[in-house]
mmCIF file as gemmi writes it, N, C-alpha and C atoms, coordinates in Angstrom:
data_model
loop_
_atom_site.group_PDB
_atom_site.id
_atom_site.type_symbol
_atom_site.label_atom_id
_atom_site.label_alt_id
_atom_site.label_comp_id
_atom_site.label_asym_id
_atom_site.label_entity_id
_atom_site.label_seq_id
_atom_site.pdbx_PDB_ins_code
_atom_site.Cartn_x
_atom_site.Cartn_y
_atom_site.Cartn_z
_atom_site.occupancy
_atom_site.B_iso_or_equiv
_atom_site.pdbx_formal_charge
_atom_site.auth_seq_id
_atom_site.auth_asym_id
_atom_site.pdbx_PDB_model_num
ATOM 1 N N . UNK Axp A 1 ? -12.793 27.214 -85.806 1 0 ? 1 A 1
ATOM 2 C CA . UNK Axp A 1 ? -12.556 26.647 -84.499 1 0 ? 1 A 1
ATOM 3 C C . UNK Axp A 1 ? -13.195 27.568 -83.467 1 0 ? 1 A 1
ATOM 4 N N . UNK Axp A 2 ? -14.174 27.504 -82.866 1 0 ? 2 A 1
ATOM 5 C CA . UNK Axp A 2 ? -14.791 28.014 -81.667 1 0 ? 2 A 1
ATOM 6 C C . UNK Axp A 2 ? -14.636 26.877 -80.39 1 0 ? 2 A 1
ATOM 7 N N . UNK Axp A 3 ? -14.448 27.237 -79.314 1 0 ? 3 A 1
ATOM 8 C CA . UNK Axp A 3 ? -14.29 26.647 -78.376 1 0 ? 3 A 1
ATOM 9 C C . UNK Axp A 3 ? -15.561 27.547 -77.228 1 0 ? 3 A 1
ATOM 10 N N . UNK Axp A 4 ? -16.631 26.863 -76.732 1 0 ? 4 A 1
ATOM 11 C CA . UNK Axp A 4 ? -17.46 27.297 -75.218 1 0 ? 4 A 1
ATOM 12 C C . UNK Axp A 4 ? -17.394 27.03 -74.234 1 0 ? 4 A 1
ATOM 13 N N . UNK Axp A 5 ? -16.752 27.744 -73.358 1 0 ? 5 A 1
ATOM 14 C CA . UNK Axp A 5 ? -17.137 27.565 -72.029 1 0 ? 5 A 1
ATOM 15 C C . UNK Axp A 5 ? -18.43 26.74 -71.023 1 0 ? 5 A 1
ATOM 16 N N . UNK Axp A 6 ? -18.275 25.923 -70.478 1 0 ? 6 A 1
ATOM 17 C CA . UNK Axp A 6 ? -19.454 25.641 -69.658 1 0 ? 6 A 1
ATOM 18 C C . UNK Axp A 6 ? -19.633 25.9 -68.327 1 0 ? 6 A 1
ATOM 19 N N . UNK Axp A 7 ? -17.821 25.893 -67.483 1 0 ? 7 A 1
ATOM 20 C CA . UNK Axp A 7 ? -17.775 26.062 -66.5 1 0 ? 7 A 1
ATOM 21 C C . UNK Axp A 7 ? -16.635 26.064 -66.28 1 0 ? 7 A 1
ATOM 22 N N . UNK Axp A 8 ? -15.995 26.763 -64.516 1 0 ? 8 A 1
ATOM 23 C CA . UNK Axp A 8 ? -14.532 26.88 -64.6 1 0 ? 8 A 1
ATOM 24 C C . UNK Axp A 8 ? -14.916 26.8 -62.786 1 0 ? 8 A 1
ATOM 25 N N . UNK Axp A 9 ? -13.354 26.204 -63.17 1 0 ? 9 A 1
ATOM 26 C CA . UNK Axp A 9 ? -13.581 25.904 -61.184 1 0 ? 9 A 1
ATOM 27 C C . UNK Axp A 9 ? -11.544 26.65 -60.528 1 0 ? 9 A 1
ATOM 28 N N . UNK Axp A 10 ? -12.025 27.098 -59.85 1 0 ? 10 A 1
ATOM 29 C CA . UNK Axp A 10 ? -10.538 27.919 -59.161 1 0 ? 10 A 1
ATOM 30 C C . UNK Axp A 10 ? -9.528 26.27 -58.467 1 0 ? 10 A 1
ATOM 31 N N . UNK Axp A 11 ? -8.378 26.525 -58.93 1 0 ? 11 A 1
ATOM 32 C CA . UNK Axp A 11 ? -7.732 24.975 -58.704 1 0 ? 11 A 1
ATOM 33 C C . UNK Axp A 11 ? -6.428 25.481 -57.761 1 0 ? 11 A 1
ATOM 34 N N . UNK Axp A 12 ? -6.106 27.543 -57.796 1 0 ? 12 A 1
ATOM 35 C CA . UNK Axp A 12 ? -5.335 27.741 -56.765 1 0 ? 12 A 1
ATOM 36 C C . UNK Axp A 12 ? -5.511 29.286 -56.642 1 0 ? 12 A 1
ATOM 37 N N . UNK Axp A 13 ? -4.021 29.762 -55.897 1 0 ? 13 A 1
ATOM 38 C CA . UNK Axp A 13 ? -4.496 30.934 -56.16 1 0 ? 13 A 1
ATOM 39 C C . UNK Axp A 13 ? -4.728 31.832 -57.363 1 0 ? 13 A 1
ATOM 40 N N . UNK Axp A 14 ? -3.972 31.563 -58.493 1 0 ? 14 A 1
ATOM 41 C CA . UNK Axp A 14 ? -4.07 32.155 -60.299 1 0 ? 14 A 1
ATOM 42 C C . UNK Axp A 14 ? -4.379 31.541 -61.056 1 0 ? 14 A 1
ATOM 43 N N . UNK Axp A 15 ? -4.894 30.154 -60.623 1 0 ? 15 A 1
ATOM 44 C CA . UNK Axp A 15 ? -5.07 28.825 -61.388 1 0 ? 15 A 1
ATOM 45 C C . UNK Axp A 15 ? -6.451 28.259 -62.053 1 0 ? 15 A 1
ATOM 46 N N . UNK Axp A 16 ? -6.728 28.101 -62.558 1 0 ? 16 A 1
ATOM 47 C CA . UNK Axp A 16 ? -8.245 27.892 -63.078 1 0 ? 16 A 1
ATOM 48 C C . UNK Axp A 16 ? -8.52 26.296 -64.132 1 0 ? 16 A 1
ATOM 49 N N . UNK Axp A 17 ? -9.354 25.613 -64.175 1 0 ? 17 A 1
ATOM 50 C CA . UNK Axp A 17 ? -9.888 24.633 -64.991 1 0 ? 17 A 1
ATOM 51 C C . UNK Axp A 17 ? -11.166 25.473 -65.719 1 0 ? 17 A 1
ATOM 52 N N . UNK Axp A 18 ? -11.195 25.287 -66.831 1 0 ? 18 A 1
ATOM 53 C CA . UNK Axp A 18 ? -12.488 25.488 -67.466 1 0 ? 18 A 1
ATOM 54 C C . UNK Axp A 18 ? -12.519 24.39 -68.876 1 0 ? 18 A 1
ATOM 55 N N . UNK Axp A 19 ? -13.795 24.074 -68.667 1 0 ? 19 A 1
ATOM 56 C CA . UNK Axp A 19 ? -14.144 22.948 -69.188 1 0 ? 19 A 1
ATOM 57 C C . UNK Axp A 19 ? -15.412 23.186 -69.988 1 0 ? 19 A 1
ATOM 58 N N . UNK Axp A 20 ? -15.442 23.147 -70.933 1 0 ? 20 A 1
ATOM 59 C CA . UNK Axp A 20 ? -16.497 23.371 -72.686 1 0 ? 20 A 1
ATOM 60 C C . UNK Axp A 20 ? -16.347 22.597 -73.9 1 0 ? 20 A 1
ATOM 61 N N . UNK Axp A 21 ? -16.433 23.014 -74.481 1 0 ? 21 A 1
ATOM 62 C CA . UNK Axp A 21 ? -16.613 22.384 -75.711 1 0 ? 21 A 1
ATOM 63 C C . UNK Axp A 21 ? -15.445 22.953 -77.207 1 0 ? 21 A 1
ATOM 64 N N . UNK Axp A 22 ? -14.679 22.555 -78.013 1 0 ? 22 A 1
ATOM 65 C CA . UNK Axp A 22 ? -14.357 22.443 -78.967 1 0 ? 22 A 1
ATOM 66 C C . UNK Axp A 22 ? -15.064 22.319 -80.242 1 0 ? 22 A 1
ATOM 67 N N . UNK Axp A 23 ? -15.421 23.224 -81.198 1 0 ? 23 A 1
ATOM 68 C CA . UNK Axp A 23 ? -16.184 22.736 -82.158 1 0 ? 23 A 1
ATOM 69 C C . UNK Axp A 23 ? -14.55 22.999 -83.535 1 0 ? 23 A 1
ATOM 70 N N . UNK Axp A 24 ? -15.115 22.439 -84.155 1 0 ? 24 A 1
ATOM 71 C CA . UNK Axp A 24 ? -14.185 22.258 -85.386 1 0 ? 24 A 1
ATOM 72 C C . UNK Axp A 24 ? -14.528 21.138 -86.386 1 0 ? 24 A 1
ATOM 73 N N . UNK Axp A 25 ? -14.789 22.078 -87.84 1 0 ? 25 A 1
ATOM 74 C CA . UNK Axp A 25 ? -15.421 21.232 -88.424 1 0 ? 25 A 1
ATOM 75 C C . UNK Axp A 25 ? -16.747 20.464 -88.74 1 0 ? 25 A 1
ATOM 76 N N . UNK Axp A 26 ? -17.855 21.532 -88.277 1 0 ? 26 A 1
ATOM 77 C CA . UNK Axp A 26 ? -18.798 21.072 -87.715 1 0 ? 26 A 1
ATOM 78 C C . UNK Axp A 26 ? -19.182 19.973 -86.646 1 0 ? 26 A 1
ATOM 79 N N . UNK Axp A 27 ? -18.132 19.499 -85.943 1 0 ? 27 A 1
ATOM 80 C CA . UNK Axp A 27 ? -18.028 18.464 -84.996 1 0 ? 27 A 1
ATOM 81 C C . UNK Axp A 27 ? -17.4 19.51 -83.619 1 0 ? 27 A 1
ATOM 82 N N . UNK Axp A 28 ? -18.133 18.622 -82.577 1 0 ? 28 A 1
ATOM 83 C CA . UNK Axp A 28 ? -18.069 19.277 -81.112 1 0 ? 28 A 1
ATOM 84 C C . UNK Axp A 28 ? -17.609 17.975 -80.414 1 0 ? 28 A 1
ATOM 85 N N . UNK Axp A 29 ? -16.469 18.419 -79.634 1 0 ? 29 A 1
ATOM 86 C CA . UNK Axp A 29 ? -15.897 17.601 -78.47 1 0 ? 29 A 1
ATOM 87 C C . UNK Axp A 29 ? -15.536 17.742 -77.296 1 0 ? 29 A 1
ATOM 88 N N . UNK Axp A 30 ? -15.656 17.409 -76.134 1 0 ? 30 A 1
ATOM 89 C CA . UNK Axp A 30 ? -15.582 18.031 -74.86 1 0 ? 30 A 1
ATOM 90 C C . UNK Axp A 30 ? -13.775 18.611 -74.868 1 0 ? 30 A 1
ATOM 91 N N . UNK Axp A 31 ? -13.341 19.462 -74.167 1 0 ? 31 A 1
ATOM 92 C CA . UNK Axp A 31 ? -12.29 19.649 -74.434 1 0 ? 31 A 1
ATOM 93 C C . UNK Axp A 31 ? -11.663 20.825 -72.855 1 0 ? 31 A 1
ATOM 94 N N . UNK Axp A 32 ? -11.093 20.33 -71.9 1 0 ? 32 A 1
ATOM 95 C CA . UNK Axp A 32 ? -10.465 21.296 -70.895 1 0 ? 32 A 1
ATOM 96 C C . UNK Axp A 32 ? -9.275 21.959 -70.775 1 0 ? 32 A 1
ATOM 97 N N . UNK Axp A 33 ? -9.372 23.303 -70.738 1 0 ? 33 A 1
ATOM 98 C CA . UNK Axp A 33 ? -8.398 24.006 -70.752 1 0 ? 33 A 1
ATOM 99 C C . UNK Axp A 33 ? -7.4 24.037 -69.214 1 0 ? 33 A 1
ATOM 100 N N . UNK Axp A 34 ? -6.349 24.435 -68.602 1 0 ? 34 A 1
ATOM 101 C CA . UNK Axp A 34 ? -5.739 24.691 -67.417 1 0 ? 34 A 1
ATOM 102 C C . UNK Axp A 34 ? -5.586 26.237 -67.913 1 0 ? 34 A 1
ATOM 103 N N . UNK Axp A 35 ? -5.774 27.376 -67.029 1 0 ? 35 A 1
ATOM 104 C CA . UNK Axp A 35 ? -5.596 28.602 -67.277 1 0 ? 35 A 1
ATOM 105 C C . UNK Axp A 35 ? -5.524 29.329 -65.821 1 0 ? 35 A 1
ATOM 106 N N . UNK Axp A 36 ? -4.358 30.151 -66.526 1 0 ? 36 A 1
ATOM 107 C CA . UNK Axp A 36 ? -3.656 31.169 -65.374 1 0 ? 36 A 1
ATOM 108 C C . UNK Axp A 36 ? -3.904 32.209 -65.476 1 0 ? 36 A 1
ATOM 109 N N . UNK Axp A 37 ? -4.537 33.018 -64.363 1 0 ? 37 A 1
ATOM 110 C CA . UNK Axp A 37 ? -4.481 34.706 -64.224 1 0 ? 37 A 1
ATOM 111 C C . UNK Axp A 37 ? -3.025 35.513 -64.521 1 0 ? 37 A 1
ATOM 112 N N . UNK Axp A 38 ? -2.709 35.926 -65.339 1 0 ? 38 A 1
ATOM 113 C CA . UNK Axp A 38 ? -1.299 36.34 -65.205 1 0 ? 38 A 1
ATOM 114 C C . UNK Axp A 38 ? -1.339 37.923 -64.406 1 0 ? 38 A 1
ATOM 115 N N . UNK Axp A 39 ? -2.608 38.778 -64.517 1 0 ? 39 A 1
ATOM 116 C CA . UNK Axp A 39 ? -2.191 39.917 -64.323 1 0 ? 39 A 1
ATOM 117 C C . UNK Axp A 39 ? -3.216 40.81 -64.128 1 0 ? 39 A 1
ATOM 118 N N . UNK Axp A 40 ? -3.538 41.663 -63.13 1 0 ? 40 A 1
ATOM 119 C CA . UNK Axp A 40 ? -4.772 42.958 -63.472 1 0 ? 40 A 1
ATOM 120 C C . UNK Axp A 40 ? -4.593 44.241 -63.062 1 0 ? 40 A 1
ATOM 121 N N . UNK Axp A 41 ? -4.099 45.206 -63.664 1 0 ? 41 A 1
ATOM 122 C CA . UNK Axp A 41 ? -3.884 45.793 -63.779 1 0 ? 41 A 1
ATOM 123 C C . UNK Axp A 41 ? -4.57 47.907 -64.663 1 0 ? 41 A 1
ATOM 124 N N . UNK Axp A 42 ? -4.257 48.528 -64.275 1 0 ? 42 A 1
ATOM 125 C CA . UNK Axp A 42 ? -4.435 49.677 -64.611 1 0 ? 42 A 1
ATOM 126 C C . UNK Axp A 42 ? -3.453 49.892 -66.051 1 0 ? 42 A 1
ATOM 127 N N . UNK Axp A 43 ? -3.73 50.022 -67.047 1 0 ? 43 A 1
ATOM 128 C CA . UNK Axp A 43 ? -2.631 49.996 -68.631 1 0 ? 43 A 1
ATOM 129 C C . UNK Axp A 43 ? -1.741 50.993 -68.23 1 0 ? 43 A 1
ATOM 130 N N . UNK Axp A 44 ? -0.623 50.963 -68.386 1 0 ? 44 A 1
ATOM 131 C CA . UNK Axp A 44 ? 0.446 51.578 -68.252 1 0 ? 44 A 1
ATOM 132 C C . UNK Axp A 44 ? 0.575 52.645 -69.81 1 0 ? 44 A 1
ATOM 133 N N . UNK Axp A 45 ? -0.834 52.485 -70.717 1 0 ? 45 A 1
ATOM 134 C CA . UNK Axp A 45 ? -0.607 53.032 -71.821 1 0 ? 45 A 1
ATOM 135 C C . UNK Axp A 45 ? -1.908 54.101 -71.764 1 0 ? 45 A 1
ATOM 136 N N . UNK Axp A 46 ? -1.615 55.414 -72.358 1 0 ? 46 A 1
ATOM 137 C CA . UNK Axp A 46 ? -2.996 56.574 -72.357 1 0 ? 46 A 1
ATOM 138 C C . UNK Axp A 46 ? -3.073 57.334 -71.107 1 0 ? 46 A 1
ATOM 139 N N . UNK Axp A 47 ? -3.838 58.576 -71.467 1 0 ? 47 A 1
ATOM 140 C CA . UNK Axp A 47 ? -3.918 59.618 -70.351 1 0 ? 47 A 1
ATOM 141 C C . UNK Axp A 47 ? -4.227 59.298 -69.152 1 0 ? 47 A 1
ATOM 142 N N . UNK Axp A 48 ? -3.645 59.865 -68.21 1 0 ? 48 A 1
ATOM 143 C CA . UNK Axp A 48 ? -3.667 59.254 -66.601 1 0 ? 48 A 1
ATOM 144 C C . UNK Axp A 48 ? -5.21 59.597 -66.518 1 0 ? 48 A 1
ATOM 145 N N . UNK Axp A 49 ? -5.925 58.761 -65.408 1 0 ? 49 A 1
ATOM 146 C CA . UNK Axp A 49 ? -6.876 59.13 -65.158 1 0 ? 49 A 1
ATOM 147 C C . UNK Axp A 49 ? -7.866 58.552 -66.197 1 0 ? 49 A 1
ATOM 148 N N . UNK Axp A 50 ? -7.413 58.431 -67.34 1 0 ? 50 A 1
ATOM 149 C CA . UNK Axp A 50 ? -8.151 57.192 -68.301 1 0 ? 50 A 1
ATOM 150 C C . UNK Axp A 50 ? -8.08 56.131 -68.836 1 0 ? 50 A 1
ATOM 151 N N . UNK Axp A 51 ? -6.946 55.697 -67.983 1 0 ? 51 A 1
ATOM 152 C CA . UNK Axp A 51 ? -6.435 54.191 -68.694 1 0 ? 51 A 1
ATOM 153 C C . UNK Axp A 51 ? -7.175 52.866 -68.439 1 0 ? 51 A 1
ATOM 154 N N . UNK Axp A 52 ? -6.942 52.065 -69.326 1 0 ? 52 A 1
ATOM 155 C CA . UNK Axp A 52 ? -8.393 51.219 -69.229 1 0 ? 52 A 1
ATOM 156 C C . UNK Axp A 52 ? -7.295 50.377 -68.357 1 0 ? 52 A 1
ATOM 157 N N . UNK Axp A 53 ? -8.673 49.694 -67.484 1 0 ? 53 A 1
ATOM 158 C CA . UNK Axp A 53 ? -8.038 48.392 -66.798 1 0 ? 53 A 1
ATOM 159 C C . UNK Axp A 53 ? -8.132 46.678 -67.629 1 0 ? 53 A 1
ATOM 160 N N . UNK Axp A 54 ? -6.861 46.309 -67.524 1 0 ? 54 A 1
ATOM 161 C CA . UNK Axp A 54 ? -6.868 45.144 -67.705 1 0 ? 54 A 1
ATOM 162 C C . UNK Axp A 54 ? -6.571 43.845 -67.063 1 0 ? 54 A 1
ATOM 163 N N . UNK Axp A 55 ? -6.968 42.88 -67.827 1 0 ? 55 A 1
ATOM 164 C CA . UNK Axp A 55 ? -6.728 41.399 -67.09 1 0 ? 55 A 1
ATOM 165 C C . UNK Axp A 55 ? -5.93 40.699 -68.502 1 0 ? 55 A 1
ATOM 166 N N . UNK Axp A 56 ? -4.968 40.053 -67.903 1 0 ? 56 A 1
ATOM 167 C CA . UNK Axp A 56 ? -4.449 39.26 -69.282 1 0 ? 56 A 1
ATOM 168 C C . UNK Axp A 56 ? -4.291 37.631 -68.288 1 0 ? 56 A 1
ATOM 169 N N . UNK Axp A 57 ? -4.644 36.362 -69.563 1 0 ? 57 A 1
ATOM 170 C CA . UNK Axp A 57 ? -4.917 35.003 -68.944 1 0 ? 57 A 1
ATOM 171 C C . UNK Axp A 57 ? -4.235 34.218 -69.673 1 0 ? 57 A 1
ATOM 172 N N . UNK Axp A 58 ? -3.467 33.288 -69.513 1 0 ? 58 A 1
ATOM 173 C CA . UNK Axp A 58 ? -2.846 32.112 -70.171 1 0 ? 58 A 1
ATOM 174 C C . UNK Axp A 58 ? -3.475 31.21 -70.167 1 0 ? 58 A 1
ATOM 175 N N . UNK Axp A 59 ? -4.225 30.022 -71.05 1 0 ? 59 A 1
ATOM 176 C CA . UNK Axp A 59 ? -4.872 28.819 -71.307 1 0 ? 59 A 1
ATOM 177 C C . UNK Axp A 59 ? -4.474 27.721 -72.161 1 0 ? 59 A 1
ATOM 178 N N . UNK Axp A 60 ? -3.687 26.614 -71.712 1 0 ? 60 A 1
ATOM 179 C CA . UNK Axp A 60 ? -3.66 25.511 -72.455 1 0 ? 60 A 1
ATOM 180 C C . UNK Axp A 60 ? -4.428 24.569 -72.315 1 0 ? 60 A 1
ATOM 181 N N . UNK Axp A 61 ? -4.441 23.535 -73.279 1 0 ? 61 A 1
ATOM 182 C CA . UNK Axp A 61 ? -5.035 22.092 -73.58 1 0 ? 61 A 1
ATOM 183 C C . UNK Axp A 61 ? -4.389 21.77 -74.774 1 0 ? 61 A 1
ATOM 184 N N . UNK Axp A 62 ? -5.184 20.79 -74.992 1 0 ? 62 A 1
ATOM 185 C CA . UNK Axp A 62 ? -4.712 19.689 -76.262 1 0 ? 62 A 1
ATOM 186 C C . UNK Axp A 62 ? -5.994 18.771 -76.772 1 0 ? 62 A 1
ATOM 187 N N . UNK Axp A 63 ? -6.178 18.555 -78.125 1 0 ? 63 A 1
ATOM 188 C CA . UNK Axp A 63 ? -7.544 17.305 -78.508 1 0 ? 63 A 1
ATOM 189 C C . UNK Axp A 63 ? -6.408 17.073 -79.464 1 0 ? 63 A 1
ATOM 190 N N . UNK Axp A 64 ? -7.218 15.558 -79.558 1 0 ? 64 A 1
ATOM 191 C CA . UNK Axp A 64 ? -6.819 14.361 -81.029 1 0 ? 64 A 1
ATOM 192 C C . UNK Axp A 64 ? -7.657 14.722 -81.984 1 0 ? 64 A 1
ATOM 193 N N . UNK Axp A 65 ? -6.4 15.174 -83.235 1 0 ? 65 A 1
ATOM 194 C CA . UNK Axp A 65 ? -7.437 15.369 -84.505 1 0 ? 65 A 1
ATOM 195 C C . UNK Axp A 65 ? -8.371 14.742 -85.345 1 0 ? 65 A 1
ATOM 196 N N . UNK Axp A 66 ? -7.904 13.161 -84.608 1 0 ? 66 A 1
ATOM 197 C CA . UNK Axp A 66 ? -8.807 12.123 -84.853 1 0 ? 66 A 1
ATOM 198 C C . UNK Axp A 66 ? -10.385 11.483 -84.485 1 0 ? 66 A 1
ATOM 199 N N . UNK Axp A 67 ? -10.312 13.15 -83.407 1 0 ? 67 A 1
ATOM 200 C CA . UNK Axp A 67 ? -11.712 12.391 -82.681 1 0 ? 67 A 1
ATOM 201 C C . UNK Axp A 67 ? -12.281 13.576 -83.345 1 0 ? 67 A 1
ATOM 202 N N . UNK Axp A 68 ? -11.766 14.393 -84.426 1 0 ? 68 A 1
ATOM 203 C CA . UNK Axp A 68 ? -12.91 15.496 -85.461 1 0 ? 68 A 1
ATOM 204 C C . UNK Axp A 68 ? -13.103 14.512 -86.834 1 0 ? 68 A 1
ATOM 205 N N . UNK Axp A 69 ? -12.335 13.53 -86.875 1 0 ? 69 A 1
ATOM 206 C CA . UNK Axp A 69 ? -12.688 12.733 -87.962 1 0 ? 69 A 1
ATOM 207 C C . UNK Axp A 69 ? -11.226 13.241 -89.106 1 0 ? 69 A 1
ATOM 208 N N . UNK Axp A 70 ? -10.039 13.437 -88.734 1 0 ? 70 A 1
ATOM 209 C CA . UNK Axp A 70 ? -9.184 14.508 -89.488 1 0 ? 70 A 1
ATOM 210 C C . UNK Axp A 70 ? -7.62 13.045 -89.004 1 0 ? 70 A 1
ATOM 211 N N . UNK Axp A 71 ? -7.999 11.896 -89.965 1 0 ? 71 A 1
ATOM 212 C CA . UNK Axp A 71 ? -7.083 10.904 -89.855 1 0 ? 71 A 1
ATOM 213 C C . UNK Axp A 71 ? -6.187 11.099 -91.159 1 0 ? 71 A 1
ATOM 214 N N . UNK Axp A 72 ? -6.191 11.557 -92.304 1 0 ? 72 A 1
ATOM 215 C CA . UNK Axp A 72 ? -5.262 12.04 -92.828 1 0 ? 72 A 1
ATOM 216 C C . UNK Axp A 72 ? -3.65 11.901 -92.221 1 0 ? 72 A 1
ATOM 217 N N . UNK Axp A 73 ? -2.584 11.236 -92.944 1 0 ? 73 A 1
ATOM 218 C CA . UNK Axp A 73 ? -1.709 11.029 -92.452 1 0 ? 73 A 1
ATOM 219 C C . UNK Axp A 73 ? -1.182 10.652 -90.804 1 0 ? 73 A 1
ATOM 220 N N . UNK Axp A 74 ? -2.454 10.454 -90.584 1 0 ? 74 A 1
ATOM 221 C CA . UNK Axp A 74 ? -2.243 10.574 -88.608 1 0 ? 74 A 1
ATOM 222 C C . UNK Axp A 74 ? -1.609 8.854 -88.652 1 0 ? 74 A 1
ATOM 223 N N . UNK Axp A 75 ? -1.807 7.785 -89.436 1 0 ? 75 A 1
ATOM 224 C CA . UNK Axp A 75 ? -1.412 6.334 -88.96 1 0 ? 75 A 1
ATOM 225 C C . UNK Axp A 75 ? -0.078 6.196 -89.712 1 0 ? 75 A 1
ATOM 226 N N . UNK Axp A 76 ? 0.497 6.648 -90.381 1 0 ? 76 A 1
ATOM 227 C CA . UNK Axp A 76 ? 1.68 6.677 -91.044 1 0 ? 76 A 1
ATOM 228 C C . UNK Axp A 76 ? 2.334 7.777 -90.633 1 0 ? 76 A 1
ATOM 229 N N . UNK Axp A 77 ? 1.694 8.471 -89.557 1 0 ? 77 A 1
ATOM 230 C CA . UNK Axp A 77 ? 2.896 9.408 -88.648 1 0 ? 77 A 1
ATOM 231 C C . UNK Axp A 77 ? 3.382 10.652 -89.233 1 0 ? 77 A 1
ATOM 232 N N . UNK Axp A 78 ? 2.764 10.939 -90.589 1 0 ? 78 A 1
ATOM 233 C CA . UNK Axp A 78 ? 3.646 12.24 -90.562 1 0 ? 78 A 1
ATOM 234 C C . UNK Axp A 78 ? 3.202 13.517 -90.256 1 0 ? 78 A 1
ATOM 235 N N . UNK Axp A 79 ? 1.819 13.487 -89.402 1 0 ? 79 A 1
ATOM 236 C CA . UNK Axp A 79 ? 0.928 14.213 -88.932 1 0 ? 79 A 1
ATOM 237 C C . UNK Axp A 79 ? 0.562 13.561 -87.884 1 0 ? 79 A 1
ATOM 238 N N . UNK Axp A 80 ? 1.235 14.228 -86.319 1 0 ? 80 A 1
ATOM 239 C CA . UNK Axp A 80 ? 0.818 14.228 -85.088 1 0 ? 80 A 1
ATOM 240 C C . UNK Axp A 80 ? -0.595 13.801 -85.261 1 0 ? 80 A 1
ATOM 241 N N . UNK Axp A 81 ? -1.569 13.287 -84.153 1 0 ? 81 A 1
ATOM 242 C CA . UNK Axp A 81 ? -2.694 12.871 -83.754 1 0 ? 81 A 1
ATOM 243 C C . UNK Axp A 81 ? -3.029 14.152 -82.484 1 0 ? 81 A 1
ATOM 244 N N . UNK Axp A 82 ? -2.01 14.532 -82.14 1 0 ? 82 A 1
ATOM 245 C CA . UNK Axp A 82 ? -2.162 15.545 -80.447 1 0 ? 82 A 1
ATOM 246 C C . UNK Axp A 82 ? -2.089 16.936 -81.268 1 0 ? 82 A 1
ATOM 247 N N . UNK Axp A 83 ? -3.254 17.591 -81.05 1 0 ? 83 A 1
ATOM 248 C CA . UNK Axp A 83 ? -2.582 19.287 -81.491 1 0 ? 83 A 1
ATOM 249 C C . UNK Axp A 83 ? -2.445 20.063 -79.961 1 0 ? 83 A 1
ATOM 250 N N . UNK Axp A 84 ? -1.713 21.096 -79.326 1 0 ? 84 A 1
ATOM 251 C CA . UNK Axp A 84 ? -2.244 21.634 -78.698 1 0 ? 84 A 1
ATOM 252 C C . UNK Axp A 84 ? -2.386 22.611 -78.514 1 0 ? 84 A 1
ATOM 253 N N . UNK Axp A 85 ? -3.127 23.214 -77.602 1 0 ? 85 A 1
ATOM 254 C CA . UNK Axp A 85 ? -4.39 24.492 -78.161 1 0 ? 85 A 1
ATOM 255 C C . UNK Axp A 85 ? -3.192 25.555 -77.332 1 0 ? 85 A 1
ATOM 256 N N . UNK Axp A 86 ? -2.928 26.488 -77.241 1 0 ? 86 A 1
ATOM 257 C CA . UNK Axp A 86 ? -2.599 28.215 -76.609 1 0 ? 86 A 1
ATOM 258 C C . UNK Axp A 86 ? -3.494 29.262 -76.931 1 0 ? 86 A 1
ATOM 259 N N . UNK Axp A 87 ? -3.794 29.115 -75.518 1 0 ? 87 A 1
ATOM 260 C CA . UNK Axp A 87 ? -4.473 31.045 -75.895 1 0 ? 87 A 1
ATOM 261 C C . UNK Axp A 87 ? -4.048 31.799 -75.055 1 0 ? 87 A 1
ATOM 262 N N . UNK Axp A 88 ? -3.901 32.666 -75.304 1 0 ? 88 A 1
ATOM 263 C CA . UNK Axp A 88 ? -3.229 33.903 -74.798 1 0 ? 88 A 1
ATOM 264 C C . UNK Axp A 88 ? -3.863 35.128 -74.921 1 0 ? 88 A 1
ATOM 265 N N . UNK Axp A 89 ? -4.534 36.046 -73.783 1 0 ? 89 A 1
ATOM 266 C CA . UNK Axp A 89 ? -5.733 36.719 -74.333 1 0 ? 89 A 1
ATOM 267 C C . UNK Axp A 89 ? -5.409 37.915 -73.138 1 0 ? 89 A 1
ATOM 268 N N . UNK Axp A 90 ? -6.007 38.987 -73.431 1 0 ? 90 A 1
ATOM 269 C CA . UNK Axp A 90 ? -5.945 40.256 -72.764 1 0 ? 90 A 1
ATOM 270 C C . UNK Axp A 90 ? -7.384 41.144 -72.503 1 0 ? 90 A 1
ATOM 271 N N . UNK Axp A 91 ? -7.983 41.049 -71.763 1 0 ? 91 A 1
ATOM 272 C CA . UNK Axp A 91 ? -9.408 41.576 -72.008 1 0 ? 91 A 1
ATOM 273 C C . UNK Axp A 91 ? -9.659 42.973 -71.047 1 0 ? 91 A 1
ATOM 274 N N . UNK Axp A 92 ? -10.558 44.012 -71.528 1 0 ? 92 A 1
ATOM 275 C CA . UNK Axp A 92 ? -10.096 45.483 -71.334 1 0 ? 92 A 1
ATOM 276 C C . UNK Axp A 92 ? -11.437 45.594 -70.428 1 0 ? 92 A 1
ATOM 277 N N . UNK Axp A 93 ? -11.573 46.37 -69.461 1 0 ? 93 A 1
ATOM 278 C CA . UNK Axp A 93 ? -12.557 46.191 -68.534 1 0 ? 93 A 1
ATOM 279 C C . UNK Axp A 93 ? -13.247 48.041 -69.139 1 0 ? 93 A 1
ATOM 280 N N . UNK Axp A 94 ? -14.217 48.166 -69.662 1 0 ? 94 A 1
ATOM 281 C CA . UNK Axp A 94 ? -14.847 48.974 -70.179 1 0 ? 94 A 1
ATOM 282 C C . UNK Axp A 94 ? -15.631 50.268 -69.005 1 0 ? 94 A 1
């Protein structure tokens, strides 16, 4: 599962749309995330004076497993059609 970015547009003040692509399965589907700035900060962890700075971001969405071609139990219900996606990510400013 790789998911790309194409573009992201600011929707408030911590708020973000970004909108790319889903691949899974050798199949690609457009797919938009809603994602929140949660935080940026100096790490509260390691020697003063060297602590790395960070940003940590919250991102949801959701795709139909049906539009990867993944209908397996999806019409007799015992396998949702909706998955949805969480990411939760922390990235270290070098």
């Amino acid at each position: 599962m790789v998911f790309t970015a194409t573009s992201a547009q600011r929707t408030g003040e911590r708020t973000f749309i970004i909108n790319g692509e889903l691949e899974l399965i050798g199949q690609r589907q457009p797919l938009t995330l809603q994602a929140t700035w949660n935080k940026s900060a100096e790490s509260p962890i390691g020697p003063v004076g060297r602590r790395p700075y960070l940003m940590g971001v919250s991102a949801r969405g959701s795709f139909q497993r049906s539009a990867f071609g993944m209908n397996y139990a999806v019409a007799n219900g015992w396998v949702g059609d909706e998955v949805p996606l969480i990411i939760e990510f922390e990235a270290i400013r070098q």
